[in-house]
Each structure stands twice: as C-alpha cells, then as structure tokens.
C-alpha positions as CSV (number, residue, x, y, z in Angstrom):
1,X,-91.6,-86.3,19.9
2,X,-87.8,-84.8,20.7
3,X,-85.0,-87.1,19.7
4,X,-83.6,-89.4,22.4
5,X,-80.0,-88.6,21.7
6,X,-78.2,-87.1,24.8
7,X,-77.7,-83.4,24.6
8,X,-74.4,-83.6,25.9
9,X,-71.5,-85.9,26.7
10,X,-70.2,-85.7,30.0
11,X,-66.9,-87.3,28.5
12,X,-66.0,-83.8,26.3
13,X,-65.0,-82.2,29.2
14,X,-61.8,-81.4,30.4
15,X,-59.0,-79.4,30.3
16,X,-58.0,-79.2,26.2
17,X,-54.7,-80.5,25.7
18,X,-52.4,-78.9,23.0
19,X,-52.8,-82.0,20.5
20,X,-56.5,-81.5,20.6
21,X,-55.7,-77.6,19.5
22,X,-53.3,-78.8,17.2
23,X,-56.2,-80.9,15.6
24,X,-57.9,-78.3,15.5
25,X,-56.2,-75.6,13.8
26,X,-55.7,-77.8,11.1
27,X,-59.5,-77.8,10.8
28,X,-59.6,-74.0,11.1
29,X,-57.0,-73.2,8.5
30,X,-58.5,-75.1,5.6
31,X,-61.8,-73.2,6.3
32,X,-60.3,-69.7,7.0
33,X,-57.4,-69.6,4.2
34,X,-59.7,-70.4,1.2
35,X,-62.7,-68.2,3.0
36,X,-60.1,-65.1,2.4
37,X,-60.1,-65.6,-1.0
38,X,-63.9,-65.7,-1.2
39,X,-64.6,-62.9,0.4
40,X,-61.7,-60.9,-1.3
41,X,-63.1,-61.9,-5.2
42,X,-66.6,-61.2,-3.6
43,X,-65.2,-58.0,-2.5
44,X,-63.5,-56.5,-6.2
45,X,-66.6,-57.6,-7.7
46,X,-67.7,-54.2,-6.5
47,X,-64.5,-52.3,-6.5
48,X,-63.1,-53.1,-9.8
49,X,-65.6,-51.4,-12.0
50,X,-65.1,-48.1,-9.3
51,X,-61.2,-48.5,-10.5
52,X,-61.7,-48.5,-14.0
53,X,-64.7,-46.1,-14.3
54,X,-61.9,-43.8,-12.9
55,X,-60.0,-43.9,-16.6
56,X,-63.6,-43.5,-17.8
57,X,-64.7,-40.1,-16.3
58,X,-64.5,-38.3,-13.5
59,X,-67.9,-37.9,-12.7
60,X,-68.1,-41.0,-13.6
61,X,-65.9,-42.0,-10.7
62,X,-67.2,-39.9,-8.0
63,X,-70.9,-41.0,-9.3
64,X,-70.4,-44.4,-8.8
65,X,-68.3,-43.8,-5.6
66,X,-71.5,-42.3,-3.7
67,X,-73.7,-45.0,-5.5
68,X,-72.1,-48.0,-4.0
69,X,-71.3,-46.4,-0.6
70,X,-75.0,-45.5,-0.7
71,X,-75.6,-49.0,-2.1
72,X,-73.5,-51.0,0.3
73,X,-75.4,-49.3,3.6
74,X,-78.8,-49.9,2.7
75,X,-78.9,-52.8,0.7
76,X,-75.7,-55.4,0.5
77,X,-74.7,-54.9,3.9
78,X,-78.3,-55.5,5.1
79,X,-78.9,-59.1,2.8
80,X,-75.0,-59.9,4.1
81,X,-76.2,-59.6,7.9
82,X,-79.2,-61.4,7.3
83,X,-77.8,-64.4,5.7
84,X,-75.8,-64.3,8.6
85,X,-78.3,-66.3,10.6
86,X,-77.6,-69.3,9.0
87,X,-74.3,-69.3,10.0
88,X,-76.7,-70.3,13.7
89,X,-79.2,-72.1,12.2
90,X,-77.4,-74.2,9.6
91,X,-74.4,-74.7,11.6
92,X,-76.0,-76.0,14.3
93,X,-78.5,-78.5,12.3
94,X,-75.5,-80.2,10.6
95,X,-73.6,-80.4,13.8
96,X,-76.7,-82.0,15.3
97,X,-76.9,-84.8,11.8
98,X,-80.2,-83.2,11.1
99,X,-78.6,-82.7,7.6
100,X,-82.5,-82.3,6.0
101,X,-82.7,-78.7,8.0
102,X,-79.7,-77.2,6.4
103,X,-81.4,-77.4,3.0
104,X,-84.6,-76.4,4.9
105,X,-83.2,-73.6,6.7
106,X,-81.1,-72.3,3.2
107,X,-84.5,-72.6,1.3
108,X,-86.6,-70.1,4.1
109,X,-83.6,-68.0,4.0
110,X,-83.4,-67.3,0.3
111,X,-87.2,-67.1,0.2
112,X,-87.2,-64.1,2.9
113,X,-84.4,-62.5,1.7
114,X,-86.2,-62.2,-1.4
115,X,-89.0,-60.1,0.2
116,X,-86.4,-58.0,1.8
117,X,-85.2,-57.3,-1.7
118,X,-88.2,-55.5,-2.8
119,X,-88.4,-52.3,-0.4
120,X,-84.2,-51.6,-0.8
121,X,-85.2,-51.9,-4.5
122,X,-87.9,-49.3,-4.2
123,X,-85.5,-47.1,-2.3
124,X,-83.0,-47.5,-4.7
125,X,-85.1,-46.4,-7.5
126,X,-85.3,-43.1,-6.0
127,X,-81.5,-42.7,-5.2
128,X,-81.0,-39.7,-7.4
129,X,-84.1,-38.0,-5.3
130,X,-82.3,-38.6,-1.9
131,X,-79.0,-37.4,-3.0
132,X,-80.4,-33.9,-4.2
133,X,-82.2,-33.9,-1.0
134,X,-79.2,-34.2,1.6
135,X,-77.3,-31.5,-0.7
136,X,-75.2,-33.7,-3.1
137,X,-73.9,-32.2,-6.8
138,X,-77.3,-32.7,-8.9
139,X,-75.0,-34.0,-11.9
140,X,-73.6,-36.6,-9.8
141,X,-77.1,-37.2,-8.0
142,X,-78.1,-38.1,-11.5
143,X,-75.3,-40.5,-12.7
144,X,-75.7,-42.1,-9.3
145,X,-79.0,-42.7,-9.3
146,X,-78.9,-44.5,-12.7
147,X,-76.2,-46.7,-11.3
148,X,-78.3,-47.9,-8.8
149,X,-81.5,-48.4,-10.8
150,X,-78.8,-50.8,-12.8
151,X,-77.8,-52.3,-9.7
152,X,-81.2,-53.5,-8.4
153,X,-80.7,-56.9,-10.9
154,X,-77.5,-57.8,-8.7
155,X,-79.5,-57.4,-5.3
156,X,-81.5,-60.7,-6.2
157,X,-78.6,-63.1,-7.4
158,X,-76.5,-61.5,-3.9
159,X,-79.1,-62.9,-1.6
160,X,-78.7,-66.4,-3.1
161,X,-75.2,-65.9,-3.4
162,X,-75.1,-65.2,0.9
163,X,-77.6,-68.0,1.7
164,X,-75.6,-70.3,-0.8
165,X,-72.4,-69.5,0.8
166,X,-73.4,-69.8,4.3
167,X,-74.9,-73.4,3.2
168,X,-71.9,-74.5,1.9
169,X,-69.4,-73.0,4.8
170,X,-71.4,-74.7,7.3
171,X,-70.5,-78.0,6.1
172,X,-67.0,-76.6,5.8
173,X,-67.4,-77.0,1.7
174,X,-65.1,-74.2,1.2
175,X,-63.2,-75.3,-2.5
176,X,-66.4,-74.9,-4.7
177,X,-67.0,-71.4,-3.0
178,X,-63.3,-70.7,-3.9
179,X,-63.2,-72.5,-7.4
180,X,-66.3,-70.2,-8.0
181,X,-65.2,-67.2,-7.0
182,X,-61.9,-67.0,-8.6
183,X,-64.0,-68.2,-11.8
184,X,-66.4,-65.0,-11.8
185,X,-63.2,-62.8,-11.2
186,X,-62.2,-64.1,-14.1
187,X,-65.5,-63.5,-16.1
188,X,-66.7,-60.1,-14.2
189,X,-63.3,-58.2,-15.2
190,X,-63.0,-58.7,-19.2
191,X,-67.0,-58.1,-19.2
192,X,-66.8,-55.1,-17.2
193,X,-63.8,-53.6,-19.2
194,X,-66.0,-54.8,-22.4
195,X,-68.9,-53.0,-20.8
196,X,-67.5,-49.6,-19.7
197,X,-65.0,-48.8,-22.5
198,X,-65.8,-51.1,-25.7
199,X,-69.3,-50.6,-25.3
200,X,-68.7,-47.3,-23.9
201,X,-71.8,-48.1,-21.2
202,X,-69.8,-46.2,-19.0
203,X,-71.8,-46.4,-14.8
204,X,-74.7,-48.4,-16.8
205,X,-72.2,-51.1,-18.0
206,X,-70.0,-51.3,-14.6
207,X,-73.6,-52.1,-12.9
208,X,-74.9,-54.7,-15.4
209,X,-71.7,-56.7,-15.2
210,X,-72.2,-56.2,-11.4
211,X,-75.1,-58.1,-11.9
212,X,-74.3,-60.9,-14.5
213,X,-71.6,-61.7,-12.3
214,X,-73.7,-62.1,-9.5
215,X,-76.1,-64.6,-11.5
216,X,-72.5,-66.5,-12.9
217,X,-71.5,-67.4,-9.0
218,X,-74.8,-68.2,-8.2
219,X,-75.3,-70.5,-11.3
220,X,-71.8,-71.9,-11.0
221,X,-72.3,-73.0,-7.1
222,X,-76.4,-73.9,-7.5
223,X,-75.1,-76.7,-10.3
224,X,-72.6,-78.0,-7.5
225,X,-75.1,-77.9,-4.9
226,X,-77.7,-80.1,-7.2
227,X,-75.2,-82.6,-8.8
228,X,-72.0,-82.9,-6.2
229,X,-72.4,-86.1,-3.7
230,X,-71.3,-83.8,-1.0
231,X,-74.6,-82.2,-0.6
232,X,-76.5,-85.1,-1.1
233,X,-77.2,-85.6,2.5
234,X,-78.2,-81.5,2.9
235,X,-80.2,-81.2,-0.4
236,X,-83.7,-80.9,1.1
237,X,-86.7,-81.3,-1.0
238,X,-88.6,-77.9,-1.4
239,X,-91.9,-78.7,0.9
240,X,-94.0,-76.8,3.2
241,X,-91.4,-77.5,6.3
242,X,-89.5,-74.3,4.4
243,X,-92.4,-72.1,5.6
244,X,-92.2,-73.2,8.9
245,X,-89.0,-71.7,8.9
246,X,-89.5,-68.2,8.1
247,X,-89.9,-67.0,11.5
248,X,-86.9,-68.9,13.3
249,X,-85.2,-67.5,10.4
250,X,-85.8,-63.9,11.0
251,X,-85.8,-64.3,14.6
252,X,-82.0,-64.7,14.0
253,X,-81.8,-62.5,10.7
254,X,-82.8,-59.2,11.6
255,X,-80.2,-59.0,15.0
256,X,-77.7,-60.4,12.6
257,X,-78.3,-57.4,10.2
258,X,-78.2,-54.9,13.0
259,X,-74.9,-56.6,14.7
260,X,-73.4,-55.9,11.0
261,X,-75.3,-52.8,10.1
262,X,-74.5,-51.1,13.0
263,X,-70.4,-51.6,12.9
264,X,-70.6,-51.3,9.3
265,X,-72.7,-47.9,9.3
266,X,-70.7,-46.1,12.1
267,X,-67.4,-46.0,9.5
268,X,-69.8,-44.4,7.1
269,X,-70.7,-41.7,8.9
270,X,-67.4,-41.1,10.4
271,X,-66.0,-40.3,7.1
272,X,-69.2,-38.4,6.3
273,X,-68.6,-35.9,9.4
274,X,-64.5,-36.1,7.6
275,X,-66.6,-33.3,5.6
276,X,-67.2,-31.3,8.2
277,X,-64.3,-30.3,9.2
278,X,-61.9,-27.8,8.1
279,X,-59.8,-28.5,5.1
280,X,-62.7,-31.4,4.3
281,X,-61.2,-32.6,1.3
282,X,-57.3,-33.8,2.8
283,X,-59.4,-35.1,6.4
284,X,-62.2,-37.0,4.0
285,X,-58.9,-39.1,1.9
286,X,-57.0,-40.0,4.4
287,X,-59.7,-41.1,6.4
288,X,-61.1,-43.4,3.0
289,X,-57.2,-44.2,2.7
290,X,-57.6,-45.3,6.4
291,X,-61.2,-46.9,6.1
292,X,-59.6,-49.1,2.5
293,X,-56.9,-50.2,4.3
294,X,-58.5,-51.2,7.2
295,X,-61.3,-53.1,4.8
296,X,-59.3,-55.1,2.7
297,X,-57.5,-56.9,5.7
298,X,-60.7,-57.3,7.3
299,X,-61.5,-60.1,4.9
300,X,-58.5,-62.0,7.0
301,X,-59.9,-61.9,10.6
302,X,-63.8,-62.0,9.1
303,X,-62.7,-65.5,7.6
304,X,-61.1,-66.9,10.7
305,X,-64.5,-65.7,12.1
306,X,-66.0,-67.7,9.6
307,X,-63.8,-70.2,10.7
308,X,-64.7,-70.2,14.2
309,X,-68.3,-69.8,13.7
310,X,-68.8,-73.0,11.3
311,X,-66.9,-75.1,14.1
312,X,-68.2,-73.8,17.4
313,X,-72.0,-74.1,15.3
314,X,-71.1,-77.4,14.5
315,X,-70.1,-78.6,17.6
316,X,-72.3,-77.1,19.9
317,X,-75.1,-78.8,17.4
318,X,-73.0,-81.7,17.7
319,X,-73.9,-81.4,21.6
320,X,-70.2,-81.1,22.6
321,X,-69.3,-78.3,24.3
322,X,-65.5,-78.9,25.0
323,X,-65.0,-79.1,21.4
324,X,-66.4,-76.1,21.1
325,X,-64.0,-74.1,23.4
326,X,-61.0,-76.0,22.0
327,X,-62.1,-74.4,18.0
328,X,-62.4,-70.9,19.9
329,X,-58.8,-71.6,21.2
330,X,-57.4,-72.7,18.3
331,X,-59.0,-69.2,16.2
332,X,-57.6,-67.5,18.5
333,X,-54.1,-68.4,18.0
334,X,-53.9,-68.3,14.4
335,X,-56.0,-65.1,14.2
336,X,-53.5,-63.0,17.3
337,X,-50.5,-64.3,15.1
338,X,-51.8,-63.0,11.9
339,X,-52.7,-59.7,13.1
340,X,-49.8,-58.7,15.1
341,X,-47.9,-59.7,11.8
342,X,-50.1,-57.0,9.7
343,X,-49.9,-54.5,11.6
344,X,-46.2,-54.6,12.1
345,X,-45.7,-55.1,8.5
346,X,-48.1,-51.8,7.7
347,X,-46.2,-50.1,10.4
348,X,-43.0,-50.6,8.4
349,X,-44.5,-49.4,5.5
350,X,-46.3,-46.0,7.4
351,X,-43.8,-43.9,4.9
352,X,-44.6,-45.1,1.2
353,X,-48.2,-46.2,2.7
354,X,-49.5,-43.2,1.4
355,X,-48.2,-43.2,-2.2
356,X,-50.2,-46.3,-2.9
357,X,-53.2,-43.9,-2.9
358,X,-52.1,-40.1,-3.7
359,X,-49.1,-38.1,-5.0
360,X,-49.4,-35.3,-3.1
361,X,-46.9,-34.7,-0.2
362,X,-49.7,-33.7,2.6
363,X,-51.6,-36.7,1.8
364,X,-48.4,-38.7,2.2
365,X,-47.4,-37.2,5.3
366,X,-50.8,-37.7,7.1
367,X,-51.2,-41.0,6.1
368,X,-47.5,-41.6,7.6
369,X,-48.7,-40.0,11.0
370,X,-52.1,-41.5,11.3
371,X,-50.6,-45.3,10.4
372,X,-49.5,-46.1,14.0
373,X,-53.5,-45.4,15.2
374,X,-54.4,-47.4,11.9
375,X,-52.4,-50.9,13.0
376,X,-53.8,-50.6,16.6
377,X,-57.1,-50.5,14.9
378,X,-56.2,-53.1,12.5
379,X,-55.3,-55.2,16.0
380,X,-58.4,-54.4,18.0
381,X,-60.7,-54.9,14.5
382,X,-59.4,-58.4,13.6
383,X,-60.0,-59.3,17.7
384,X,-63.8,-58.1,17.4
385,X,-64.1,-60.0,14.2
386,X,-63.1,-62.9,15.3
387,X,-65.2,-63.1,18.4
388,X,-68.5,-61.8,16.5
389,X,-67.8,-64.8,14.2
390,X,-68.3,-67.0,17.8
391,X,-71.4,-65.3,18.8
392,X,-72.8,-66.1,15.4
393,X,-71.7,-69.9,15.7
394,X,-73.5,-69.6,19.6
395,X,-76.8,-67.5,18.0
396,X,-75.9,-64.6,20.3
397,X,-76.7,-62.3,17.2
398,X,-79.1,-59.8,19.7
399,X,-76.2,-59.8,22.2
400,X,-73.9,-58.4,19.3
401,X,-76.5,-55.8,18.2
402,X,-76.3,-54.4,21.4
403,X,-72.8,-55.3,21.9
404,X,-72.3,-52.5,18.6
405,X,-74.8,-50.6,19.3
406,X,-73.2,-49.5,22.6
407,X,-69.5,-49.6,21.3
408,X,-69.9,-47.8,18.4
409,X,-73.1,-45.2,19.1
410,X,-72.5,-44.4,22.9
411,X,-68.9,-44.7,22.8
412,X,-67.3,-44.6,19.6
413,X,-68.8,-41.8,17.7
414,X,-69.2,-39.6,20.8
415,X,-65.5,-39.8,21.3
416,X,-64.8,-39.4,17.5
417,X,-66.9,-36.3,17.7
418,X,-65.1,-34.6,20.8
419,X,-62.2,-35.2,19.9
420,X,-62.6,-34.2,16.0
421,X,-64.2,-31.3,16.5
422,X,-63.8,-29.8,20.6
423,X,-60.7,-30.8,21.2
424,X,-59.5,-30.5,17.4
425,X,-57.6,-33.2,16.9
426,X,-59.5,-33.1,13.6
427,X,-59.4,-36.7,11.0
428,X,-56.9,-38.1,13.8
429,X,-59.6,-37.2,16.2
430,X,-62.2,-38.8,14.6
431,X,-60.4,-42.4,14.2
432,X,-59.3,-42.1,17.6
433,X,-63.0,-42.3,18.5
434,X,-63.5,-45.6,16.3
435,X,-60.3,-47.2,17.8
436,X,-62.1,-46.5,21.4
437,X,-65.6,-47.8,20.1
438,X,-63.8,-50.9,18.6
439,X,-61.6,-52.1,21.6
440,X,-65.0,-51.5,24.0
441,X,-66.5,-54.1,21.3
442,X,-63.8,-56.5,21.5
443,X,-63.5,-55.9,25.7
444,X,-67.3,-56.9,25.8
445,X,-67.3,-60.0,23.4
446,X,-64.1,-60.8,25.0
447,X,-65.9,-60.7,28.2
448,X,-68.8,-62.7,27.0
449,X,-66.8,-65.1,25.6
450,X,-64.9,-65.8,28.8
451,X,-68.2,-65.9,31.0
452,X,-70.0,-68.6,28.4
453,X,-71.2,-71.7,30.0
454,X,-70.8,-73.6,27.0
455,X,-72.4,-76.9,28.1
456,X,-76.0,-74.9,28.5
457,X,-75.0,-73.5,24.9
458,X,-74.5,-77.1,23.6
459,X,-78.0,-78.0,24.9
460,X,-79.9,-74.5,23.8
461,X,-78.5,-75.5,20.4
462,X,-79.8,-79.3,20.7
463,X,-83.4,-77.8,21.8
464,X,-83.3,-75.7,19.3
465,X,-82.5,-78.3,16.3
466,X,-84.4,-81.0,17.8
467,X,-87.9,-78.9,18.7
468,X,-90.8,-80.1,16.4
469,X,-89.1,-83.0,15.1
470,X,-91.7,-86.0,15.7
C-alpha cells in the first residue's frame, strides 16, 4: 500500500524571495567547497604516480600515460557514471525520510558495479594486445599493459569508493569524505614514492599504490559509515530488498555512464585525431596542455553540480518543488561568479600559462594564442556541469545521454574535424569544435532546465520512492 503522505505542498510555491536564496547558498557552499577537495585528492591519486614516474623513466612516463588514458575511458570513467545513479536514487529516498532505501539503494549499487568490474578487468588484461593492434610502440604497448594488469586491484575498491561517496553526499555528509580524502593523499604519496624509486617497482609500484590507496579511503569511510550516529538512520541491514534493487539501479546507471562516457570520451579522441595532423607532436601538447587545464578546474563546477544535485534530489524527494528551483537558483549564482572569475584570471595569465608545462618557445606561444578559446570553454564547461549535476538530482540521466550524444558526436567533433583538417585551422580548429559541441550542451540543458515543471518532478520522484512500500 503507497504512503499517505501528500506528494506535494501547495504552500512551496511562489515566487523565491532573495532570503530564501540566501538560505540556500549557504547550504550549497558547505556541500560544494569541501566536494572540491574530494574530487581534487580523488583526482592526483591517479596523476601523481604519472608525475613522478616521469623522474623514473621515460618510457616509463609515456607507458603509464597511454595506460591510464586507456584506463580512465573504459573502466574509471564508466564505474564513475554508474554510481552516478544514486545521486537519483539515493537523493531522492532521503529527501522522501525513506532513510532505509539509501542503504538499500548503496548496497544494489556496489553489488552491480561489482559485476561490471569483471569484463573491464578481462579487457584490461589484454591491454598490451590492443595497443600493438591500433599501431602503438610495442615497448610501450608492453609497459602499459603490465600497468593495467596492476591496476585491475584498484577497479574493485573504486566502485565502493563512488557508491560510498554518493551515499554519503546525498545526506550532505561531506567532512568524512574530505577528512578521508586528504588522509589517503597523505598515505598514497610517501607509498608511491616508496614504491617507484626505493623499491625501484617503477609502473608496477605506481599501480599497486593506486590500489592500496583505493582500499585505505574505502576502509577509512566504511568504518564511519558503520560506527558514526549520522548514518544510523541510513544504515540498512543487508536483506533481500537489495536485490530488488538491481534493476531500478541500472535503469538509472547505464544512461548515467553514457551521459559521462560520452562527454568524457569525445576529449579523448579529439586529442587522438591532435595526431593526425601536421606537426602532430606541438598540436597533440598543447591540446593535453588545453585538456589539463580545462580538467583540473572542472572539479569546481562538477562540485557545485554535486551541490545542486544532492539538494534538488532531496527536495524534490522531499515533495517540494519550489525548494527545488530556489537550490537551482542559488548554484547558479555561485557557480556564474566563480567561473567568470577563472577564466579571467587564466586570461591574465595566457603569457606564462605555457611555461607551467613546456620550455620551449612554440609551445609557449600557442598556448598564449589558444588561451582566450580555452577560458570561453572553461565558461561554457562549468555552465554544462552544473546543469548535468540538476538532471542527475531530477533522474533525467537518458535525457543527458542524448543531450551529449548530440552535442558532442553530431556537433562537436564534426565541427572540430572541418575546421582542423578542411579549413586548417589545425589544434585551434579542433578545440573550436569542442567549444561549439559544449555551449550546444549547455543551450539544451539550459533549455530543459527552464521548461521543467517541477511540481510533476516532485511527484515522479515521490512515486518513485514510495512504489512497493506496503
């Protein structure tokens, strides 16, 4: 029998007033500020043994490069879009007080992620294999492949990692996620130096401490999920409800994968078509110089989408719709103010930009000329980030796959290709076309957005909690 409860009070709506927003963006700050931390220490986890293999070896460095590019597009960014759907499902339980679901829902979700596991670890097994086959160096094929094999520990502890930190973020728990993370920084760096140059493990090393660092977040945030009172309310008993949520699970997890897969994959092959052209080597850096830039401020905009997704999930579960719109406003704000502050600032730096990354003059002075194209995309990027963070609180995951899928396959990369290669604009070109595929992203969720009827979302996401419950 479905509860009784109202799906929606008639007294949320209205017009917001500004101390309602204000409210609100105190909410949105102490989820989004801490969330940048997280996904910034989640981030070097991978990056840091890259830097230091560098000082290693050079094959070394270019082996690994390949290995967690190759990694990253058909295994961590796939379990990262999955887990994505419980940003929906989770979200919306605990706005809705069924608090018992969000344990349920984590528990399904770290059971199916599992099973994905296994076939990315088969394919990762014969990394070396696919490498030699598409024309890679056969040394470096090698080296790569035994990174990966070394990597397929980390794959396991990653997918409870994601369903752990969606769990937590959901109930807006951010400080154990943060106390966590900076604490396996802390223990991933002097392990992986220890690994690579004292035990002189060189890619094996950098991918085992990949992995024990994994298991140490995972550890560290499981013992504050079983002992802290704050869960105490969300910590379901395992049961056979947890099976009954496997396909509700995956109804959101695979569009969730393809909304991120998709965006996520398009940047790969840009830079691999960098190749291509003439002079391969100058296009293919500055376009990674454009593509690391542009990545390590998307951890910014991704957690104000985090931000926006835990409290438009919660209230829409919640059944109030109003609130809803006012947390969109309120991400909005700080998000437009933080971006338009980035890009100016990388803007003023467009002349030493590229020094950070290269010595060499022509580097420099591409990276100085392609830097105004890089803050407009660092403008349009934050924008789409944001607003895919609200389709995930809403469960409009499908909406997004196609959303990217149309941006970034009929429009971006088209564009990108013309204009690299026909018109030869060459790298610039080629960014010019992801720009265009991003800002016809951000026009479409934008449009969406604005089109929403968020009162039927409030009471989609009430069915949807409430069906089966007796």
């Amino acid at each position: 029998m479905e509860s009784k409860e109202p799906l929606v009070s008639r007294s949320e709506f209205g017009t917001p007033g500004w101390r309602a927003i204000a409210r609100e963006l105190n909410g949105v700050n102490r989820i989004a500020l801490p969330m940048i931390l997280v996904t910034v220490s989640q981030y070097v986890l991978r990056v840091a043994p890259m830097m230091m293999l560098g000082h290693f070896s050079e094959l070394s460095l270019s082996s690994v490069s390949i290995a967690i590019s190759l990694s990253n597009v058909t295994g961590f960014s796939i379990i990262f879009g999955m887990s994505s759907a419980l940003e929906t499902l989770c979200g919306q339980a605990y706005g809705a007080k069924q608090y018992h679901r969000v344990g349920t829902f984590t528990y399904g979700a770290i059971i199916c992620l599992f099973l994905v596991c296994l076939p990315i670890s088969i394919l990762w097994i014969y990394t070396d294999k696919l490498l030699i086959l598409i024309g890679q160096d056969h040394s470096i094929s090698i080296e790569a492949g035994k990174f990966t094999i070394w990597l397929i520990p980390a794959l396991f502890p990653y997918a409870i990692l994601q369903s752990l930190v969606r769990y937590l973020q959901t109930q807006s728990l951010i400080l154990p996620m943060f106390l966590s993370s900076i604490a396996t920084l802390c223990f991933h760096l002097p392990i992986c130096w220890a690994f690579i140059f004292k035990l002189n493990l060189g890619n094996t090393g950098a991918a085992v401490s990949i992995g024990l660092s994994y298991w140490f977040n995972v550890i560290l945030l499981w013992l504050y999920v079983k002992y802290s009172p704050s869960c105490n309310r969300t910590r379901a008993p395992f049961s056979k409800d947890v099976f009954q949520t496997v396909c509700e699970f995956f109804r959101f997890a695979i569009p969730s994968a393809l909304m991120v897969c998709l965006e996520w994959w398009s940047f790969e092959i840009v830079i691999l078509l960098a190749g291509l052209l003439p002079r391969p080597q100058l296009e293919t850096s500055v376009l990674s110089i454009c593509m690391t830039t542009t990545s390590l401020h998307y951890h910014i905009p991704y957690s104000f989408g985090a931000a926006s997704s835990t409290r438009v999930s919660n209230e829409l579960g919640a059944g109030k719709p109003q609130a809803a719109r006012i947390a969109l406003y309120a991400v909005l704000i700080l998000s437009v103010a933080e971006f338009i502050t980035a890009s100016a600032a990388l803007y003023g730096c467009r002349y030493i930009l590229g020094y950070a990354f290269s010595d060499e003059k022509e580097v420099v002075d591409y990276v100085e000329e392609i830097t105004p194209l890089l803050c407009l995309s660092i403008i349009i990027d934050s924008l789409g980030a944001v607003l895919s963070g609200v389709a995930r609180g809403c469960g409009w995951q499908q909406i997004g796959a196609y959303v990217n899928l149309g941006a970034y396959y009929l429009v971006g990369i088209p564009v990108a290709f013309v204009l690299g290669f026909i018109v030869h604009l060459k790298g610039k070109g080629l960014w010019i076309g992801m720009v265009t595929g991003a800002t016809v992203q951000s026009f479409l969720f934008s449009l969406i957005t604005s089109l929403t009827d968020w009162e039927k979302q409030a009471m989609e996401a009430r069915e949807r909690i409430f069906k089966g419950i007796s």
